[in-house]
C-alpha positions as CSV (number, residue, x, y, z in Angstrom):
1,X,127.7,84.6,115.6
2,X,126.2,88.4,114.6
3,X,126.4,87.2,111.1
4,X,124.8,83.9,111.7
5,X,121.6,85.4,113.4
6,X,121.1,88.4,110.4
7,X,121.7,85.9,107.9
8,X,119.0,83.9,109.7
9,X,116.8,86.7,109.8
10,X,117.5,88.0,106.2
11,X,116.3,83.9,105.3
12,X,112.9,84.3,107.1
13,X,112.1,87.7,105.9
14,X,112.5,86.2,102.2
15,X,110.2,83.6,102.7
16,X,107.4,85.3,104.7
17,X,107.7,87.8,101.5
18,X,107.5,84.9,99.2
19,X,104.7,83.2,100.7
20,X,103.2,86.6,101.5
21,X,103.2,86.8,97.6
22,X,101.4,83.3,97.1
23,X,98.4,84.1,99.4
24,X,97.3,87.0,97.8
25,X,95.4,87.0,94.2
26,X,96.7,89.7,91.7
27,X,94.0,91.6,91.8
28,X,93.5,92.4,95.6
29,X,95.2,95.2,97.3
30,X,95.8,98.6,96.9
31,X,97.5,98.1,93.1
32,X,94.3,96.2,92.0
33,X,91.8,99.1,92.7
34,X,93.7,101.8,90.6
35,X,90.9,101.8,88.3
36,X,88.1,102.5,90.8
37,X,87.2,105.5,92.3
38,X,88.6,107.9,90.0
39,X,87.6,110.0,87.3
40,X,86.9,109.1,83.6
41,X,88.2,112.4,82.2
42,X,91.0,113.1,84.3
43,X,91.7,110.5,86.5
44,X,92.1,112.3,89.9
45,X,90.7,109.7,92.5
46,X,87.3,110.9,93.4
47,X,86.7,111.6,97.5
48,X,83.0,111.4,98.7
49,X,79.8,111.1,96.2
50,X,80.5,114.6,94.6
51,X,81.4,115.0,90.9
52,X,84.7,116.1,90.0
53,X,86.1,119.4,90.3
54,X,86.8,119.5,86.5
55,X,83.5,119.3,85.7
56,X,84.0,116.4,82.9
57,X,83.4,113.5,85.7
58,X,80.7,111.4,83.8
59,X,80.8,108.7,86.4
């Protein structure tokens, strides 16, 4: 019966991930903003409205 109700559970976890996948576009969530917010010449992510602390930041 244990085995019965984790395999059950196992089932529903797989397709609330795989739907969870559907819903959301590529490029949303934290992987799609990688890019953004970080610095041209040495790509440390940039905090605040402050260049870069090495001084190259031509953003």
């Amino acid at each position: 019966m244990l085995i019965k109700i984790v395999t059950l559970f196992l089932v529903g976890m797989i397709l609330l991930a795989m739907f969870g996948k559907l819903r959301l576009p590529k490029g949303r969530g934290p992987r799609g903003l990688i890019g953004r917010g970080r610095c041209a010449a040495c790509g440390r992510p940039r905090i605040g409205k402050g260049p870069c602390p090495c001084g190259k930041d031509r953003l």
